[in-house]
N, C-alpha and C positions, 0 to 999 in steps of 0.2 A: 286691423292694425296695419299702418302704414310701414313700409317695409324700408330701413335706410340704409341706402347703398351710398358707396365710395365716392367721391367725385374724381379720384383720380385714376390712372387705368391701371392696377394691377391685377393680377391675374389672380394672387392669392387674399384678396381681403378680408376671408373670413379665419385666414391663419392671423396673419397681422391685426384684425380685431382681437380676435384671441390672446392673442399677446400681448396684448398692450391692457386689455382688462386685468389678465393674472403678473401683472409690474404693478397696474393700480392696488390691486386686491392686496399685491407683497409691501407695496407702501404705506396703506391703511394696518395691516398686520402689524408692521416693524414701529409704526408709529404710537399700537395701543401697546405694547407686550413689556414688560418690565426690562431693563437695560441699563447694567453696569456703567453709572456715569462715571469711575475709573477707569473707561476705556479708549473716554474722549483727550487726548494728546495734547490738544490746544484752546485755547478762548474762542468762541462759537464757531467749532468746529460744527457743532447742530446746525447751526444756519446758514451751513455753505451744504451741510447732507441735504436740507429742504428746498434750498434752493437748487441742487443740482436734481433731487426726483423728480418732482412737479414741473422744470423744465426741462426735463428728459420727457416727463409724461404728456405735457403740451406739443411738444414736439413730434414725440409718436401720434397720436390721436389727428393730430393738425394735415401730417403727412398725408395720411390717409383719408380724408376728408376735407381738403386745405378751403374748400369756399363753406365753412362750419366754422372757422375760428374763434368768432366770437361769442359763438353758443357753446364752443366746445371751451372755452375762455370762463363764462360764466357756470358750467357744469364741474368744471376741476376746480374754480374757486369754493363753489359753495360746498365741494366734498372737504375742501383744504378745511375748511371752516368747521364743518361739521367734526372731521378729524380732530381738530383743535378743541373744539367743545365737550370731544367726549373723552378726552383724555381729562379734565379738569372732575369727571367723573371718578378716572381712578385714584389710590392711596398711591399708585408708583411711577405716574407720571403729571405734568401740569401741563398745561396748554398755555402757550402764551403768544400775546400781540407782535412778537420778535419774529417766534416763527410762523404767523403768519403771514407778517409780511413778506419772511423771506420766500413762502410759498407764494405767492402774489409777484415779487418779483423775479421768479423763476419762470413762471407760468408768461408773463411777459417776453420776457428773455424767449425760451422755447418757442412762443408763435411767432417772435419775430425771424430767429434762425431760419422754422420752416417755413416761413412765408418768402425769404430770402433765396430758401434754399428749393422753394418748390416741391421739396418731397421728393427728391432726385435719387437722395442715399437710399431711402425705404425702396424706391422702382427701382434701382439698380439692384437690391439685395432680391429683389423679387425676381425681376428679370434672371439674375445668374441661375436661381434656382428653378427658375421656369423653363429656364436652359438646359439644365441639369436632370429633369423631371422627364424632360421631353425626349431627351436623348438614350433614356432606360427601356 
């Protein structure tokens, strides 16, 4: 099995994998689990939530691998999708084309920030800590 590493340098990439699967894993969760639509405040407040995870979640993954985008583009889509699919499974939730899209255009969004942004924040968050680590 082929082993994939980071393209970008930080120090800690198997923390920051880590992290970024257990946000996906909390996404996929929050997305099957039954949820008080009485909680929702305003008119598709849902599809400003989908569109900020999934490009929160493009953005972490991207960061961290920034010349994978668009595998890592196609990989969070088809999870988005699959997520949506399996909610049309349960009695307590529905899946729908709305919020796919808004996952689809989050997931855009997010590669384009970190493609913009180079994965700066992620090394900088690393770096401090590597500082930090080092200095104990």
């Amino acid at each position: 099995m082929t082993e994939i590493k980071p393209d970008s340098a930080l120090h800690y990439p198997w923390l920051w994998l880590s992290l970024g699967l257990l946000m996906l894993l909390a996404v996929i969760v929050f997305s099957l689990i039954a949820i008080d639509q009485r909680m929702i405040s305003f008119t598709h407040l849902d599809k400003v939530e989908h569109l900020l995870a999934w490009g929160f979640l493009m953005f972490w993954f991207t960061s961290i691998y920034p010349q994978r985008g668009l595998v890592l583009f196609a990989i969070l889509l088809t999870v988005s999708l699959g997520v949506e699919l399996l909610q049309t499974l349960t009695t307590w939730r529905q899946g729908s084309g709305g919020d796919f899209l808004a996952n689809f255009i989050g997931l855009l969004i997010g590669g384009a920030i970190a493609r913009v942004s180079n994965g700066r924040l992620l090394q900088s968050i690393d770096q401090w800590l590597y500082q930090r680590i080092s200095r104990a």
